[in-house]
N, C-alpha and C positions, 0 to 999 in steps of 0.2 A: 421694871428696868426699861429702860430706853430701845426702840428699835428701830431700826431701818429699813427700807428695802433691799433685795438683795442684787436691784442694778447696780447700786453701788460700788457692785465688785463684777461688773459686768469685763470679760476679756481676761479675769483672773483663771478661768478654769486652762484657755488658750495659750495665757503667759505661762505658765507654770506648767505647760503638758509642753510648748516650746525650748523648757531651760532643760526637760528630762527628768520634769518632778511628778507626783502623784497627788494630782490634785484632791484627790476623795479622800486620801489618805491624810491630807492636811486638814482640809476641813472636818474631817473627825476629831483631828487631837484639839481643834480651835470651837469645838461643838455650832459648830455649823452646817446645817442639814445639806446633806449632799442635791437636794433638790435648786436650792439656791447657788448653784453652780449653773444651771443653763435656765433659770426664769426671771424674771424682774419683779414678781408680788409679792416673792415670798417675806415674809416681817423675821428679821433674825435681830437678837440682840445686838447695841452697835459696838460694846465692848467683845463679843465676839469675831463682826467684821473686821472691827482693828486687831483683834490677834489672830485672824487668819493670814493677813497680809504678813505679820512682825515673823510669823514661823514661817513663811513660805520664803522670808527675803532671806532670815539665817539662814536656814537648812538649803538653801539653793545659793548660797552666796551671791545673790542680788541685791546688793544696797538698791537699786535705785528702781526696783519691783513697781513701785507705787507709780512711777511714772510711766512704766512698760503698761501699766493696765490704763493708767489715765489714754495715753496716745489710742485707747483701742475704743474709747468711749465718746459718745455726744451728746447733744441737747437733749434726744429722743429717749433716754435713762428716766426721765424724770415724770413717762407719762400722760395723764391731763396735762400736768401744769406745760409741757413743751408745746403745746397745742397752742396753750393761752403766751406762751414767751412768743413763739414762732409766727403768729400773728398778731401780735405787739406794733401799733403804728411807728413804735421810736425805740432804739433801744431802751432808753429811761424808762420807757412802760414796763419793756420785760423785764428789768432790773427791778421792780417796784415787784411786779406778780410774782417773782421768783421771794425776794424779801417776806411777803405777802404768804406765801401760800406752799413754801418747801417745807411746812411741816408735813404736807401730805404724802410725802418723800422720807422724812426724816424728822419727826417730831423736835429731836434737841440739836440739829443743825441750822445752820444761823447766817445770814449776809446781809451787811447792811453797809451803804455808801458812810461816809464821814469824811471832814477835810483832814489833806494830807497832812501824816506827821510831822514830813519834815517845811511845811509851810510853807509850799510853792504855790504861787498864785497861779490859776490854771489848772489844778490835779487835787485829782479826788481819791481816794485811798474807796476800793473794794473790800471790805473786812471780811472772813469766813471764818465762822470760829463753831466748835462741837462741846465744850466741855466749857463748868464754868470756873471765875477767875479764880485762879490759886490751883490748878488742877493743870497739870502738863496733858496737853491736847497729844493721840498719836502719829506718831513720825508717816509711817508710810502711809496712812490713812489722811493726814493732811494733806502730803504731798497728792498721793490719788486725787484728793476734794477738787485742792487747788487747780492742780492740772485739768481736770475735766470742763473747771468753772472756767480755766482760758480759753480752754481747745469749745467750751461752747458761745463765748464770746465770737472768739474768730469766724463761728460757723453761722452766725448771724450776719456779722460785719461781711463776711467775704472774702477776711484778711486781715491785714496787720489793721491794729486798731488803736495804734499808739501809747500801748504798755511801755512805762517809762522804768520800772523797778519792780521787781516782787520781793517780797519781808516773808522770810519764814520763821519760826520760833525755834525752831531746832538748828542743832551743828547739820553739815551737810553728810547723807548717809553714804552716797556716792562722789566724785570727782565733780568739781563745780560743774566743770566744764561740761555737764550730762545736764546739770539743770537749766547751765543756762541755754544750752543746746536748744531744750526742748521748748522756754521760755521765749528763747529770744532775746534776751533782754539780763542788762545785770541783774543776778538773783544775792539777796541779803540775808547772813544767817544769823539766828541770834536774837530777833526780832524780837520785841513784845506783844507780836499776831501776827499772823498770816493774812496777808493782803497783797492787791495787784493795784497799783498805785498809778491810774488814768487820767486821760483830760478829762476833764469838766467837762467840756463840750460833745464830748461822745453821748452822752443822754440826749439828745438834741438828734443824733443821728437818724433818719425815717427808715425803715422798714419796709421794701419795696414789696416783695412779694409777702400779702396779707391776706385774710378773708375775715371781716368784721363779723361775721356771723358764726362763726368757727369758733374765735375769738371769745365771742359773748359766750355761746354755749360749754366752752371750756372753764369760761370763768364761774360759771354759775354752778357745773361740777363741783367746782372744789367749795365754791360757800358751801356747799353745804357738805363739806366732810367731815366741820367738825361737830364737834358733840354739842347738840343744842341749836347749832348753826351757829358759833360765835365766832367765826370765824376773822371777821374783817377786824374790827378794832381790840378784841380780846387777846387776840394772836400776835399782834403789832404793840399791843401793850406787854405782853410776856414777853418778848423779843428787847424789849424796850429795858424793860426791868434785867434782865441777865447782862445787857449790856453796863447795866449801870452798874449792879452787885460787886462789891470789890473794889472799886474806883470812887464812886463816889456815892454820897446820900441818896437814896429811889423810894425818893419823893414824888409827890404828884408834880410840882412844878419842875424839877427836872424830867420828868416821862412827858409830860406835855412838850415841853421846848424839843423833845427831840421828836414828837411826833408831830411837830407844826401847830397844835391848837392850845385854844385855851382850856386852863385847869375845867372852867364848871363843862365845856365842853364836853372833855374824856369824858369825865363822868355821869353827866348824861347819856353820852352814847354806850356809854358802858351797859348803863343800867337800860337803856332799851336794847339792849343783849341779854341781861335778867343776869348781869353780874355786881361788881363794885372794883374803885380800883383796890380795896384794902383783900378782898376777895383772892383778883388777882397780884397782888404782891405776896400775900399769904400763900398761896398753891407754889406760886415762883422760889420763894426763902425756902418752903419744905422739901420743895424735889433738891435742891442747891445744899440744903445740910444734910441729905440724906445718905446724898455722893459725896460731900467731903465729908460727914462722919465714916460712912463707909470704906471708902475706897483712897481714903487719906490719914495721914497720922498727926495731921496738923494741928498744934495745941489751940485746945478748946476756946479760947479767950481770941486767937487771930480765927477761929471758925466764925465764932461772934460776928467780930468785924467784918470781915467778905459777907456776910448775912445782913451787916446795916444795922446791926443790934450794938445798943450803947454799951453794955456790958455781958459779960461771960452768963450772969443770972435771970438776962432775958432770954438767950439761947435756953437756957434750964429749963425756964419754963414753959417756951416754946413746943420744945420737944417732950415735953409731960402732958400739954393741951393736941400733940399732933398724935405720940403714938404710944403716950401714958408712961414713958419710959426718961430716965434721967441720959444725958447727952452720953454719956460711960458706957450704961445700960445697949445704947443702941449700937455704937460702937463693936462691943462685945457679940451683937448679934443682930445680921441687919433686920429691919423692922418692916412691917406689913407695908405695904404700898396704901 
């Protein structure tokens, strides 16, 4: 199961002992260890995190919970990686490490620049997305993501930094007037993702107060956190794939194009990781069916599909080669990791 840190929910124990709730008392029923109410390391399941936050907005009549906790969060949630953001020469860099390197924060949480939907020349859409496609992402749990990811933009920039729109995927749980409060900015509900919808030109922006050596040493942390050290193009390739899963064919030439290089490239560079890209698309489809078998009732034929599979019989087999079990089979009981 997916986990997260529990900065994530950093200010929740505060917000929730502010409304006259019982914080320990909630993260009981949301099985979240009451230790990850006042630390940042703790790894708690992130279908947990999100239903700590969904009981604590009902039971306190907080719709708008997720933003009370974001306002109380910053860049410094994130650890290493705020080291390597915070001395970042531009913000484009720290957008790139954060891209890069928040699985060490959040293995199945996700940001990645793309051009704007609505095709303004000039603005680039911010995407952050937790769950993959065909899978409703959580309400207060985005909202938290999102709000932290502005309130830590700002806290680089210095200030307003020319958020134009934010796209959330949900109806609104509080009074607009509270998102866009906190935003700044028209906020849009309904969305097909959550995104903050920027200039172009803000990647451009320099990074005054730095330390390059801070910087390096932070960055070199996190290479190596992940398993094997495959950190740099493994990571950026699964990121790559779950983007694509759903929408379109993830294939090697689309994963290339969106990670700038050429196809024999990746894979090369893959394989002086000591992987492949079939490798990694294979790990990507299995965690991706595992959650929509599981945690979805979606018929097996449109599972296929959001998996990239021509037909319902390649899923079959898939899931007979991953965990010996027919798609029904796993369904009925979730399967080994």
């Amino acid at each position: 199961m997916p986990v997260i840190r529990s900065a994530g929910i950093r200010g929740f124990r505060d917000v929730v002992v502010q409304l006259g709730g019982d914080p320990i008392a909630i993260a009981r029923r949301a099985d979240v260890p009451e230790a990850a109410l006042d630390a940042d390391d703790v790894l708690v399941e992130d279908v947990a995190l999100a239903r700590v936050l969904e009981i604590a907005a009902a039971e306190l009549g907080c719709p708008d919970l997720g933003l009370r906790v974001a306002a109380r969060q910053d860049v410094s949630l994130l650890g290493p990686l705020a080291l390597a953001i915070q001395n970042a020469p531009s913000i484009g860099d720290a957008l790139e490490a954060t891209s890069r390197y928040l699985f060490v924060h959040a293995p199945g949480m996700r940001i990645w620049l793309h051009p704007d939907p609505d095709g303004v020349r000039g603005v680039d859409a911010l995407r952050y997305d937790v769950t993959p496609a065909g899978i409703d992402p959580p309400r207060q749990g985005t909202d938290v993501s999102l709000g932290s990811l502005h309130r830590a933009i700002v806290s680089l920039v210095g200030g307003s930094y020319g958020l134009r729109t934010v796209d959330l995927p949900h109806q609104p749980l509080a009074p607009r007037s509270a998102y866009e409060e906190f935003f700044g900015v028209p906020v849009r509900f309904g969305r097909p993702a959550a995104l903050l919808r920027l200039p172009s030109s803000l990647g451009d922006l320099p990074l005054a107060a730095r330390d390059e050596s801070v910087r390096q040493m932070a960055l070199d942390f996190l290479a190596r956190q992940s398993p094997a050290g495959d950190v740099l193009l493994t990571s950026r390739t699964q990121g790559a794939l779950q983007q694509l899963l759903g929408t379109s064919a993830p294939g090697i030439e689309a994963v290339a194009r969106l990670l700038d290089l050429h196809p024999r490239t990746l894979q090369r560079r893959l394989a002086d990781e000591g992987t492949t890209f079939a490798a990694v698309l294979n790990d990507v489809r299995r965690t991706a069916a595992r959650r929509y078998l599981v945690t979805t009732d979606l018929p097996l034929s449109q599972v296929a599909g959001l998996l990239g599979f021509s037909e319902q019989a390649v899923l079959s087999r898939a899931c007979r080669r991953w965990w010996g079990l027919t798609p029904r089979e796993v369904r009925g009981g979730e399967p080994a990791v």
